[in-house]
Each structure stands twice: as C-alpha cells, then as structure tokens.
C-alpha positions, 0 to 999 in steps of 0.5 A: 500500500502506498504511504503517500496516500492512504484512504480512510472511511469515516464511520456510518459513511455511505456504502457507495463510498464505502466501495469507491475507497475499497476500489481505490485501495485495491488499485493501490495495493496493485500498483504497489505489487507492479512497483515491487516486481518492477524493483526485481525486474530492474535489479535482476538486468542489472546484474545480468548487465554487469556479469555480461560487462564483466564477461567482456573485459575481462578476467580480472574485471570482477573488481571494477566498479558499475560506474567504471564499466559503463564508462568502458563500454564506450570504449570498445577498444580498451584491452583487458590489461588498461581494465585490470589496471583500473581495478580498485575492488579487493579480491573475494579472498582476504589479503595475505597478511603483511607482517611476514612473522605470521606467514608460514617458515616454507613461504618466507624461505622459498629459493629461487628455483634457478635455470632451467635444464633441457630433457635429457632426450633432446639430441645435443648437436655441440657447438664450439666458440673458439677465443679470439686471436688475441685471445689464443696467444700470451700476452707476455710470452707471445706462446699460444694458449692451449685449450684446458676446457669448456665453459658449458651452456645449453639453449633450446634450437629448432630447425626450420621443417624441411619438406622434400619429395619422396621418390618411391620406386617398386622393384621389378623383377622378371627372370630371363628364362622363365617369361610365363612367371612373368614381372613381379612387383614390390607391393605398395607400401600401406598408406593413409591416403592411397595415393594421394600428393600427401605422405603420411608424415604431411597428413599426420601435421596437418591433423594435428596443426588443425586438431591440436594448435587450431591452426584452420586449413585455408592458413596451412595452404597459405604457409606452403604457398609462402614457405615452399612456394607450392599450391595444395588445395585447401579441399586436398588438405580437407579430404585427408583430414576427413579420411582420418577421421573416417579411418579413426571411428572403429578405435573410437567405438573401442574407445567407448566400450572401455569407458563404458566397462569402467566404474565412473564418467564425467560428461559435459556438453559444448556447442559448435557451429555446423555449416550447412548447405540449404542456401540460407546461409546460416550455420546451425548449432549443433553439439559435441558431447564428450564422456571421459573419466578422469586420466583415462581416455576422452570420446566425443560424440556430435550431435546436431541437438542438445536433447538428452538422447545423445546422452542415452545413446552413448550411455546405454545401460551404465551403471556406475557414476556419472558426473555432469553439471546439473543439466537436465538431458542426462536425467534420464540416461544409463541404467536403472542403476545409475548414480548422478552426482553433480559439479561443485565447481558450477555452484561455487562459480555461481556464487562468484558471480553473485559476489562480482554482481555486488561485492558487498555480498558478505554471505556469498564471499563466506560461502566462496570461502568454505568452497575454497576451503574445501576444494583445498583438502584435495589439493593437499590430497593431489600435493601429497600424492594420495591414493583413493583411499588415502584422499578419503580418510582425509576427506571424511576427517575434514569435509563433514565440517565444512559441507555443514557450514555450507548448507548453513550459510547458503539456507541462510543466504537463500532467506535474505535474496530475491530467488530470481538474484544472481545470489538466489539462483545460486542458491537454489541451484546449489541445494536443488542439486545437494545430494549429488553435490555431496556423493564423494563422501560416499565414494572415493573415486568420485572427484569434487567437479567436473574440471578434468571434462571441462579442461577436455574442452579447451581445444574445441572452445580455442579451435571454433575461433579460428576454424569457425565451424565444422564443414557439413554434418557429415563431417561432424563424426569425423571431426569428433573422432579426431578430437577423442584421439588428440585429447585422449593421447594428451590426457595419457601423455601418449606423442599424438604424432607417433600414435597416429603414424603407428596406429592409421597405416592399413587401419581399415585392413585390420580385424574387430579383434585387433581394433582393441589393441590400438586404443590410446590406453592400449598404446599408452600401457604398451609404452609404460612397459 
C-alpha cells in the first residue's frame, strides 16, 4: 500500500463510498505489487548487465566498479590489461597478511628455483666458440694458449621443417628364362591416403596443426604457398583430414566400450557451429558431447541437438557414476542403476558471480570461502600424492565440517535474496542439486567437479575461433573422432604424432579383434612397459 496516500472511511459513511475507497485501495495495493516486481525486474538486468560487462573485459574485471564499466563500454577498444589496471575492488579472498612473522617458515624461505635444464632426450648437436686471436696467444710470452676446457651452456634450437619429395620406386623383377612367371612387383607400401600428393608424415601435421594448435586449413595452404612456394588445395588438405577421421571411428567405438566397462564418467556438453548447405546461409548449432573419466581416455560424440538422447545413446545401460553439471538431458540416461552426482565447481562459480554482481555480498564471499576451503583438502590430497583411499580418510576427517557450514550459510543466504538474484539462483541451484553435490563422501573415486571434462574442452572452445565451424554434418563424426584421439593421447601423455603414424597405416585392413589393441590406453600401457 502506498504511504503517500492512504484512504480512510469515516464511520456510518455511505456504502457507495464505502466501495469507491475499497476500489481505490485495491488499485493501490496493485500498483504497489507492479512497483515491487518492477524493483526485481530492474535489479535482476542489472546484474545480468554487469556479469555480461564483466564477461567482456575481462578476467580480472570482477573488481571494477558499475560506474567504471559503463564508462568502458564506450570504449570498445580498451584491452583487458588498461581494465585490470583500473581495478580498485579487493579480491573475494582476504589479503595475505603483511607482517611476514605470521606467514608460514616454507613461504618466507622459498629459493629461487634457478635455470632451467633441457630433457635429457633432446639430441645435443655441440657447438664450439673458439677465443679470439688475441685471445689464443700470451700476452707476455707471445706462446699460444692451449685449450684446458669448456665453459658449458645449453639453449633450446629448432630447425626450420624441411619438406622434400619422396621418390618411391617398386622393384621389378622378371627372370630371363622363365617369361610365363612373368614381372613381379614390390607391393605398395600401406598408406593413409592411397595415393594421394600427401605422405603420411604431411597428413599426420596437418591433423594435428588443425586438431591440436587450431591452426584452420585455408592458413596451412597459405604457409606452403609462402614457405615452399607450392599450391595444395585447401579441399586436398580437407579430404585427408576427413579420411582420418573416417579411418579413426572403429578405435573410437573401442574407445567407448572401455569407458563404458569402467566404474565412473564425467560428461559435459559444448556447442559448435555446423555449416550447412540449404542456401540460407546460416550455420546451425549443433553439439559435441564428450564422456571421459578422469586420466583415462576422452570420446566425443556430435550431435546436431542438445536433447538428452545423445546422452542415452552413448550411455546405454551404465551403471556406475556419472558426473555432469546439473543439466537436465542426462536425467534420464544409463541404467536403472545409475548414480548422478553433480559439479561443485558450477555452484561455487555461481556464487562468484553473485559476489562480482555486488561485492558487498558478505554471505556469498563466506560461502566462496568454505568452497575454497574445501576444494583445498584435495589439493593437499593431489600435493601429497594420495591414493583413493588415502584422499578419503582425509576427506571424511575434514569435509563433514565444512559441507555443514555450507548448507548453513547458503539456507541462510537463500532467506535474505530475491530467488530470481544472481545470489538466489545460486542458491537454489546449489541445494536443488545437494545430494549429488555431496556423493564423494560416499565414494572415493568420485572427484569434487567436473574440471578434468571441462579442461577436455579447451581445444574445441580455442579451435571454433579460428576454424569457425565444422564443414557439413557429415563431417561432424569425423571431426569428433579426431578430437577423442588428440585429447585422449594428451590426457595419457601418449606423442599424438607417433600414435597416429603407428596406429592409421592399413587401419581399415585390420580385424574387430585387433581394433582393441590400438586404443590410446592400449598404446599408452604398451609404452609404460
């Protein structure tokens, strides 16, 4: 109700009046109900309005104040480092300290780590520096100095690609007196395009440049025309890519089976534009979803839509645990016996950006805090070097506490919020999803988020800026193929360049059988021995 005005009915007044004021009250009761959803609607764009500000400046711009980052926006060519330095809001996190007496003995200790060494399996190619004339003679005696030593220093040197043409040449051989036997010929060497202008070696760059250094095609073509002064065709270099990936779909269905074989999944899903060839010229967006478990093997599966059938499809009748971030499409994938837990690093982001949105948010810097808290007991876990079990013992010593302290804080929050704030959704996110939030408790595999399926991602999200989008929709598989190799061999630190040229060479001609054997975990096994 309005505190402007307020009508009053006199006693023994007019029943007509009466309902006029009855009227006028309910009309302002009203317009107070507009005015507060108004309020909310205002503060929630608002706080959309700064996180997309926030999102475009930078990682650091969290810090600025709304004034700054208006102010920003109309300078669209301010780099994120001029931003960073107009930072004044202190960090979520409380400083450091500043007296050094209270700051642990390791920390006020720490040395130097001093140069650098090179891997002792880089091939060492010497390089002799001689003295200067002077130098090589006495400068009292006139005798020449002899050489008594080195003084020894080592630094990283590349050579320059040298491309060169192979001649191959099949012997043919015919004996003299025998003519029905008649020529026999060397067999072809196996090859990964038969017959193509490309060797293996050039095929097995050109993937990986694309697939590993996102390195788009049109500017391969360019290099060689540039550095070599030869022309290939970027549909050349494409059609071999393709075959690649067509080649590499019986290892990736190997690949599946031994995901599927396992105890434990993470999933994640990103989207990637597909070019497509009705004449509307526009891309379509379809999916890549990726299933990997943590430091084992990654697939990725295209599909041209987000709906939960992908999911199901791959998953099949899995029953051990899969672990997303919260999004709906896997809730009705794998079996019936299936145990869904959820990504603690999606809430705690939430409640960053709540914090980004209002840096006076004490409440959801608390609860930052007491998730930092408790991603800590596993990184002491990792830094210690920890086993399953080990990690376990220590988690439920300590986690138990924490987790209590976190529900507390974000039952709180939640009774102070707007639900509709960036606060409030994090909230109601984070205890919608409480329980499979909480499941590492109960198994000691389970890791706290998903960020080993989301680091599985970078190569895709730093490729589709360059490459821009996937060719057509048959080429999507192809391309999923290829990105479940490349992150598998780096995730199982497997050389992607030696795998391919061992494992692509007569792939089709091989057996289902013998298929299983050239997994990246297969390979990477093979080479630990």
């Amino acid at each position: 109700m309005s505190a402007q005005f307020q009508p009053v009915v006199p006693p023994n007044s007019d029943p007509l009046l009466a309902e006029i004021v009855a009227q006028l009250q309910e009309q302002l009761a009203r317009k107070d109900q507009a005015l507060a959803l108004a309020e909310m609607k205002i503060r929630a764009l608002e706080e959309r309005l700064r996180l997309e500000r926030i999102a475009k400046y930078g990682k650091r711009s969290e810090k600025l104040s709304d004034l700054q980052l208006e102010l920003l926006d109309l300078e669209p060519g301010v780099s994120s480092e001029e931003v960073a330095a107009e930072s004044e809001r202190e960090p979520i996190t409380p400083p450091a300290s500043e007296n050094k007496e209270d700051e642990p003995a390791e920390k006020q200790r720490r040395k130097h780590p001093g140069r650098q060494t090179l891997p002792a399996y880089l091939e060492r190619v010497e390089r002799i520096i001689p003295c200067t004339p002077e130098q090589c003679t006495c400068g009292q005696c006139g005798r020449e100095k002899p050489v008594f030593g080195y003084e020894v220093s080592e630094v990283l040197a590349v050579k320059p690609p040298e491309y060169y043409v192979e001649v191959n040449k099949l012997e043919k051989r015919a004996c003299k007196n025998c003519e029905e036997q008649g020529v026999s010929t060397a067999p072809v060497p196996e090859r990964i395009v038969p017959k193509s202008l490309l060797s293996d070696h050039v095929i097995v760059d050109i993937v990986v440049a694309k697939y590993c250094d996102s390195l788009p095609l049109y500017r391969q073509s360019a290099m060689l025309k540039r550095d070599l002064g030869l022309t290939i065709a970027v549909s050349t270099l494409d059609d071999a890519v393709m075959r690649v990936g067509e080649m590499l779909n019986p290892i990736i269905s190997c690949m599946r089976d031994e995901l599927l074989a396992g105890s434990y999944i993470q999933a994640d899903e990103t989207p990637v534009d597909v070019q497509m060839h009705d004449k509307r010229g526009k891309n379509h967006q379809a999916y890549l979803w990726q299933f990997g478990s943590p430091g084992k093997s990654v697939v990725f599966k295209f599909n041209m839509g987000r709906e939960g059938k992908a999911a199901e499809l791959f998953l099949g009748d899995f029953n051990g645990l899969l672990q997303t971030d919260g999004y709906a499409g896997y809730n009705h994938a794998g079996g019936p016996s299936m145990v869904h837990a959820f990504c603690n690093s999606h809430s705690r982001r939430l409640f960053v950006d709540a914090v980004k949105v209002d840096p006076k948010d004490a409440d959801s810097a608390r609860i930052v805090e007491l998730y930092d808290k408790l991603f800590a007991i596993d990184r002491q876990a990792l830094e210690k070097d920890m086993d399953h079990a080990e990690r376990d013992k220590l988690r439920q010593a300590q986690a138990p506490a924490i987790l209590g302290q976190l529900k507390a804080g974000i039952l709180a929050l939640q009774n102070k919020v707007l639900p509709k704030s960036t606060a409030g959704k994090a909230a109601n996110y984070t205890l919608s999803r409480w329980s499979g939030l909480t499941l590492f408790l109960k198994y000691p595999e389970l890791e706290l988020s998903t960020n080993f399926s989301e680091n599985s991602m970078r190569g895709i999200a730093i490729g589709r800026h360059n490459w821009i989008h996937i060719g057509s929709e048959k080429a999507g598989p192809k391309v999923a193929a290829i990105f479940s190799i490349v992150e598998s061999c780096r995730r199982l630190d497997v050389p992607i360049r030696q795998y391919l040229l061992e494992v692509l060479p007569g792939l089709l001609n091989r057996s289902i059988k013998s298929v299983a054997q050239l997994t990246p975990a297969v390979f990477a096994a093979k080479r630990a021995k």
